[in-house]
N, C-alpha and C positions, 0 to 999 in steps of 0.2 A: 402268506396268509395273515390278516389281521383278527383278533378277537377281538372281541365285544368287549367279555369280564373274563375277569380270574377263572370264574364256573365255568367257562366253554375251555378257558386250557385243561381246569379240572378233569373235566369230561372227555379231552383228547387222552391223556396222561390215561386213564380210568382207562377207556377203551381199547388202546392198544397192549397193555397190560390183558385185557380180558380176552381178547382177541386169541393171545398167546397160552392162553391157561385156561378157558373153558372148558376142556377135555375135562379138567382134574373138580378135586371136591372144592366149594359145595356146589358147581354150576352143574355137575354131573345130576346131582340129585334133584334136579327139575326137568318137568317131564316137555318143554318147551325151553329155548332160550331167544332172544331179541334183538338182534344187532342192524342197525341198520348196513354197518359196513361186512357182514358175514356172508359167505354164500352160501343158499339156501340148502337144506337137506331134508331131511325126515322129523330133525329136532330141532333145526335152524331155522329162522325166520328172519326178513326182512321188515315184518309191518306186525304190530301187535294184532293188527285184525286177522292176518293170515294165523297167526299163532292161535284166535281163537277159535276160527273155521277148522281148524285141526282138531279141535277139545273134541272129547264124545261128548256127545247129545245126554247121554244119563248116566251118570256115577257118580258112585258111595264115597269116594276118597278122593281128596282134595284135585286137583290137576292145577300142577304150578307152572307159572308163566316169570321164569326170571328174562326183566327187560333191562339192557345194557347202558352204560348212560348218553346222553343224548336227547337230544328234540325231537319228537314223534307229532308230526302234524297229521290227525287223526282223529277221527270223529266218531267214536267207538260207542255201541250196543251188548252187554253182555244181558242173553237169555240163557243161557246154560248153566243149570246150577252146579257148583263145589270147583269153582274158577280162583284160584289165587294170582293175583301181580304183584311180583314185587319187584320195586323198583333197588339199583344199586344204592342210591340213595336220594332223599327228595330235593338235594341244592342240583343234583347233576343229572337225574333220570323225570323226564317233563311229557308228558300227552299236553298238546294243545291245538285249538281249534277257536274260529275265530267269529259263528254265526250271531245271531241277534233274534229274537221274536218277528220283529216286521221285516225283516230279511227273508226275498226268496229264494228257496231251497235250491240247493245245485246238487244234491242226493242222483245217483244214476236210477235209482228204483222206481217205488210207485207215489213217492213222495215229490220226485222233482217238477219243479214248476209251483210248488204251493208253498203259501209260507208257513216258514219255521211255526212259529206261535211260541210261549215260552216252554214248552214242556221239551219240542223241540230244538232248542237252540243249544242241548245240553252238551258240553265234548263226552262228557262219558255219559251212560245211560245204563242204570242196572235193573235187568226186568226178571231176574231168577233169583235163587234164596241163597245163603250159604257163599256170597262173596266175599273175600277178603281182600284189601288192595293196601300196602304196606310199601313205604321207602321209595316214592315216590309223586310228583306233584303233577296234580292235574288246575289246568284253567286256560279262561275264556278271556281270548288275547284282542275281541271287541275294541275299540276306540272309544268307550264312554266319556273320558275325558273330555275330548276334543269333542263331540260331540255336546255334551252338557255343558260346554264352554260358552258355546251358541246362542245368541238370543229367542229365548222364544217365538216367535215372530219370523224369524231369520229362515228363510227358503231352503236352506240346506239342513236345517235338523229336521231328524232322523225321530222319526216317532217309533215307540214301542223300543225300546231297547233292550229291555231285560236280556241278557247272556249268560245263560246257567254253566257253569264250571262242572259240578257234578247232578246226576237229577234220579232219585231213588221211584222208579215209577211202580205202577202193579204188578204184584209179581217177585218183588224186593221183600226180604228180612232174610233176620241174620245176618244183618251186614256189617262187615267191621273194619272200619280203617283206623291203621295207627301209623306213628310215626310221616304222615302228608303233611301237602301243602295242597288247601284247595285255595283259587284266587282270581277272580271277578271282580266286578262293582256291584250291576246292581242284578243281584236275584243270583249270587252266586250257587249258593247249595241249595239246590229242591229236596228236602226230605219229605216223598208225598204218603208213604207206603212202610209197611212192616216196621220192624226193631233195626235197630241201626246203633252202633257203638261208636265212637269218634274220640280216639284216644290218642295224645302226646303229638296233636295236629296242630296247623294253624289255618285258619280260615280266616279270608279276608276278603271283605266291600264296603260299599255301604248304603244303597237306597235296599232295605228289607233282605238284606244277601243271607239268610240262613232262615227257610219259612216253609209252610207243610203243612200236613197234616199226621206226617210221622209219628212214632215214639221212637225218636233222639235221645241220647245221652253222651253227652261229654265231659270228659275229666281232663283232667291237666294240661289245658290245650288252651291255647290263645287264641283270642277273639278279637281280629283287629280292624278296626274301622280306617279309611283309606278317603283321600282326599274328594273333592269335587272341582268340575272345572270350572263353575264359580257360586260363589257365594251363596247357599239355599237357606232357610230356617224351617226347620229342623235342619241340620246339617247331613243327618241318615238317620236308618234305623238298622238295629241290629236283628230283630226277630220280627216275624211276620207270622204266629201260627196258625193256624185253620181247623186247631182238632177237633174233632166229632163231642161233642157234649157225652156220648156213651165211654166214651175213650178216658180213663185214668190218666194215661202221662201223654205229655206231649214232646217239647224239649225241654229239657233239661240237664243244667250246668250246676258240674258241682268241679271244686277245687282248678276254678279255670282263671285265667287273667282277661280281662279287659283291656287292650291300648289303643293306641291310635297314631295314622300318621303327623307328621310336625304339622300341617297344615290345618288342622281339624282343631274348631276352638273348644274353649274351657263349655262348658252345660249347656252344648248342641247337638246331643244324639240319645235319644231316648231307649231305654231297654229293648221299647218294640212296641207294636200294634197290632188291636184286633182283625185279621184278615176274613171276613165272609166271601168266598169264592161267588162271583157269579155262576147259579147253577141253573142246569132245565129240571122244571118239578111240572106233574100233570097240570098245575094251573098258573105255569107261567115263568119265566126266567129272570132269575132274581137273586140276591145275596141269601146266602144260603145259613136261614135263623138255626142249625144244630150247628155249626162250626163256633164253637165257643171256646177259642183257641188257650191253649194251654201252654204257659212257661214258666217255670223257675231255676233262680238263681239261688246254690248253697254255697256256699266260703268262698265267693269270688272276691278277686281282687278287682278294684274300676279306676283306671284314671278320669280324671276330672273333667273329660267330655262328655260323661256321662249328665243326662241331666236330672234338678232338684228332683221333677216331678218325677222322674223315674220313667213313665210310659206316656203313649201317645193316642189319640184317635185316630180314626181309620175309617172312610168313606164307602158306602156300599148302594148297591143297586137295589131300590124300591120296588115293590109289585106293579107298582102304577108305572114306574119306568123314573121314578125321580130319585136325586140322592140323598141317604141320610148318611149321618155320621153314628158308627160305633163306638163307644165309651171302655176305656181298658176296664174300670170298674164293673163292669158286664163281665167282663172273662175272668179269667182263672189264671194271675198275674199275681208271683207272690216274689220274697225273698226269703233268705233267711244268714245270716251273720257276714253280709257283706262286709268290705273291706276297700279301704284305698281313698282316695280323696275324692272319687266320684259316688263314695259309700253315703248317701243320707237315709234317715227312717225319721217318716214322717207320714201323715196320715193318708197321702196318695200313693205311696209305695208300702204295700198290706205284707209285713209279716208271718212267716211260719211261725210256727212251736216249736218247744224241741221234742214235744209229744210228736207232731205232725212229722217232722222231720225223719221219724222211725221207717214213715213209707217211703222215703228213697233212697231205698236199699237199692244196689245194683240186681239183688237178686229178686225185688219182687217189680222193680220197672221192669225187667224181661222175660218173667216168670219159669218158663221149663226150659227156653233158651240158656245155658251156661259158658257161654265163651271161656276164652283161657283170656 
């Protein structure tokens, strides 16, 4: 048998090890466990999806799901609320899944035959509250590369590509991942829905891969912008928000890093841009004038991809059916004590206070929610 990387012998080594000593603590103390290579029982499982279809439909306390390490090709839905995953760990325990937005759906359900679209192309998909997924990496093993490699023009690119890695749809809050790896290109993490905590993660893409209309928060987590297959200006973008004008927080980073792959030049990737979802309204379908998207950045570190101007515009659908362009200056784009050589203050990237600064608090971004 040949491997790949070091991580796949990791995961052999891991697995046979676990194989052997499941019985005992702490794998005992989960009320499911995940092996691809186990044979199945009562608490046994072959496919996390099977392990979910086991959860009860309604409970108070948590129902954990320890998953073994290994590759899980899998295209998973959690609706059941107080679902925990955790992975052995996120170099060696991976869900992935490989669809795209203009890719037609191979779903066995009521889905197959129509496409994806982006909400669908997510590998994971959280539509209940009170999820928690830990020590393990989820992503969208799409070919955007090769794809984006392509010349425009060129008969074989692939339109619509977005491939969401994780996607927080209605139905989501409460949700907490720490210790991941989510990793796409472009439209990685959809945070559309509820509070969402994103802690000692990394996330990585880069056409708009972390966008929503969520209230996101992220700490001590890297934010890594990741190559293209050839040369764009902008090079990506890191945020896409869409929050409701009603809505107080949208995402936001506090004490996170900024990097980037080698490939990615010096002041080619802007913080992000205003996203207006095209929506359907009584008189007509159109970018949708309350998403007046929301992002800040407190004590980030930036390398130097980051660019002068800090933010970008972002094109939307007219009433009349024509496009305009949205202006970051509109939204609700701020910083405050950036850092790193892609750190500049300057009159296009608007400042907090340290008055302003008081409101984000972990505890009043997610009000009566108190995570551990």
């Amino acid at each position: 048998m040949i491997f790949r990387n070091v991580n796949s012998i990791i995961a052999l080594i891991f697995s046979l090890f676990f194989i052997s000593s499941c019985a005992t603590q702490p794998y005992a103390d989960y009320d499911a466990i995940v092996n691809a290579s186990t044979k199945p029982s009562a608490k046994h499982f072959t496919s996390i999806q099977a392990a979910l279809e086991a959860a009860p439909t309604v409970t108070k306390k948590p129902y954990r799901i320890f998953i073994a390490p290994g590759d899980y090709y899998e295209k998973i839905t959690i609706a059941k609320p107080n679902i925990h995953l955790m992975g052995a760990d996120k170099k060696i325990t991976r869900i992935f899944y490989n669809a795209y937005a203009g890719q037609q759906s191979t779903d066995t359900g009521v889905t197959k035959g129509q496409i994806w679209g982006t909400s669908g192309s997510a590998t994971l998909t959280i539509r209940a509250a009170n999820i928690h997924i830990q020590g393990l990496t989820i992503e969208n093993t799409f070919d955007f590369l090769a794809n984006d490699a392509l010349a425009n023009d060129d008969s074989r690119r692939i339109a619509n590509t977005q491939a969401v890695a994780l996607h927080l749809d209605n139905g989501s809050d409460r949700f907490l991942a720490r210790d991941v790896r989510l990793l796409g290109y472009q439209d990685t993490l959809f945070v559309n829905a509820g509070r969402s905590w994103f802690d000692k993660s990394l996330i990585a893409g880069n056409v708009d891969f972390i966008f929503g209309k969520g209230n996101a928060l992220f700490t001590h987590s890297e934010i890594k912008t990741r190559g293209r297959g050839k040369p764009s200006n902008p090079h990506a973008y890191l945020v896409a928000p869409s929050t409701q004008i009603s809505n107080e927080y949208g995402l936001t980073f506090i004490d996170c890093i900024l990097t980037r792959s080698k490939s990615v030049p010096d002041n080619s990737v802007p913080l992000g841009r205003p996203w207006h979802p095209t929506t359907q309204f009584m008189d007509g379908r159109y970018a949708d004038p309350n998403a007046i998207g929301k992002a800040v950045f407190i004590n980030v570190w930036m390398d130097k991809h980051i660019t002068n101007d800090g933010w970008h515009s972002m094109s939307g659908t007219a009433k009349d059916g024509s496009k305009i362009q949205f202006q970051p200056e509109d939204s609700r784009f701020f910083e405050y004590n950036s850092k790193g050589p892609g750190a500049v203050v300057n009159g296009k990237r608007r400042q907090l206070s340290a008055q302003e600064i008081k409101n984000y608090s972990k505890e009043k971004i997610f009000g009566d929610w108190k995570p551990e």
